[in-house]
Structures are given as C-alpha cells and as structure tokens.
N, C-alpha and C positions, 0 to 999 in steps of 0.2 A: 412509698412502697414500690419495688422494684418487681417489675412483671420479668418472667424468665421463660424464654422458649425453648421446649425442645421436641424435633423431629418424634412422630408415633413409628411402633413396629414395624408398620409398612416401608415407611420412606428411608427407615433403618436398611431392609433388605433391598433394598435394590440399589443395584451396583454397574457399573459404567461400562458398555459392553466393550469386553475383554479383545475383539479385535482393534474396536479403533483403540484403545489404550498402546496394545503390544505394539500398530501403527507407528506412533507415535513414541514411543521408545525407544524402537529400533532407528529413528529419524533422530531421536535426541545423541543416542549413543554415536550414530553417521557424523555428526554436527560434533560432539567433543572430540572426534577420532583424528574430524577434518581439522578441526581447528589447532591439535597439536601437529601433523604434518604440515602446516602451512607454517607456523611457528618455527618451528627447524629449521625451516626451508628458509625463512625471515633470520636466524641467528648469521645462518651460513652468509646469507644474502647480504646483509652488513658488514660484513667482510669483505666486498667489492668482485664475488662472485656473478659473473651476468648470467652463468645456466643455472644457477641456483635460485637469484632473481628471476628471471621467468619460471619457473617450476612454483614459487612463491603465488606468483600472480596465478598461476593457473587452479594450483590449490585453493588459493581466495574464491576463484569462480564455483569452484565445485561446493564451497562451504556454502556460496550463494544460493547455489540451484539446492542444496538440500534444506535451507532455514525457506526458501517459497515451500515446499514441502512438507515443512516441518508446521510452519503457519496454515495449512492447511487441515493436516490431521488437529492440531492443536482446535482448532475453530471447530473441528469435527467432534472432540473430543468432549469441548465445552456445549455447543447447540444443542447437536439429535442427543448427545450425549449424558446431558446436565451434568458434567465435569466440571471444574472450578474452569475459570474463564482467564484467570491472570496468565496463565501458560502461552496462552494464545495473543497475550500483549506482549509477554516476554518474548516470542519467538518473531511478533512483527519488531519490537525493538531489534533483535539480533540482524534481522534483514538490515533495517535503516542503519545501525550502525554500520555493520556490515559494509554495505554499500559506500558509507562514511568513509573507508577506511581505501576504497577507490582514491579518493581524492586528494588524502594524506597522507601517501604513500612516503612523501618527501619530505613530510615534516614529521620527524619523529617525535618530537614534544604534543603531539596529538595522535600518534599514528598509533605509538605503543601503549599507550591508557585506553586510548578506546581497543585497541585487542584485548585488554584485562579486563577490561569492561565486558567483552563478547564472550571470556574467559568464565567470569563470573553467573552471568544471565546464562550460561550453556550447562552450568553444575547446580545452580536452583532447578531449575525445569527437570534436569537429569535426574538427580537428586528428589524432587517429587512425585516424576514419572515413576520410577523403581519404590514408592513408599504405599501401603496401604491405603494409604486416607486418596490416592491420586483414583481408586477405584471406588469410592464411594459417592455416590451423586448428592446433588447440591440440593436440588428437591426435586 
C-alpha cells in the first residue's frame, strides 16, 4: 500500500513573501542580462580584440558581484522564506563556476562549456523565479 501526502488548506495558502521573491528576480534577470554582455564582449574578444578583452573581463566581474547577490537572496528566499532551496545551489554553482571561468580564460575547450554551463543554471533559476510554483512555500 502506497501511503500519499498531500499539503492541508493552510500550507496550500501561504505563499513566499513577495519581496524577497521580486529580490531575487530582479538578481536573476541582472545575471542573464550580465552574462549575454560578457558573451559579446567574448565573441569579439576571440577575434584578438585587447579593448574588447578587457571589457570582457570586466563584465565577468560584475556577473560575479551579482551571482554573491544573487546567492544571497536565493538563501533568503529558500530559509526565512520556505521557498524551494535548489535555487540557492544553483546560484552558488554559478558563483564557482563563475569564478572557474577566471582561470580558463585561455583554454577555450573548458572556458566555453563552462559559460553554457552558467548559460544554462542562469535560465533554470530565471525560468523558475518568473513561474507560480517559485511563490508557493515548501512547508
């Protein structure tokens, strides 16, 4: 026999408060915006562009300082929050990789997969921040 749970009326109505959500949105949306400018700035920069290269780098940094950010609302989101908590792994993932991507800058056979990588972890989280179920609490 197969026992089945499900959430009572209460835990149905309460919902994940609507600032730190928007928070964290707004951080997710900063983080997809960053990461296609820094992208560009990387197409041109392969080209043997050096002010485009540095423009690159610097946009990397600002992607950085918004995923600490970003991991912060997300943590917020998920604790005082009871929001789902994967967000908040996703966005320390994006940091590490992130950071990653300091290092391999020169090897493109690691440089560019892990950007699709930060590509990918940046439109889940996006993607569920902007969905209903991202404002319903976990219990």
């Amino acid at each position: 026999m197969q026992e089945v749970i499900t959430q009572g009326p209460a835990a149905q109505g309460r919902q994940v408060s609507a600032g730190l959500l928007y928070g964290l949105r707004i951080l997710v949306v900063a983080q997809a915006a960053g990461l296609i400018v820094a992208a560009s700035f990387a197409g041109q920069a392969v080209n043997g562009d050096q002010a485009l290269a540095d423009t690159h780098v610097w946009a990397g940094m600002v992607v950085h300082l918004i995923a600490l950010l970003q991991i912060v609302a997300a943590v917020l989101v998920w604790r005082p929050g009871r929001g789902a908590g994967w967000p908040a792994l996703a966005s320390l993932g994006l940091f590490l990789i992130g950071m990653g991507q300091h290092f391999t800058w020169e090897m493109l056979g690691t440089h560019v997969p892990s950007g699709l990588t930060l590509f990918g972890l940046t439109v889940a989280v996006l993607v569920w921040s902007w969905s209903p179920r991202a404002a319903v609490r976990c219990s």
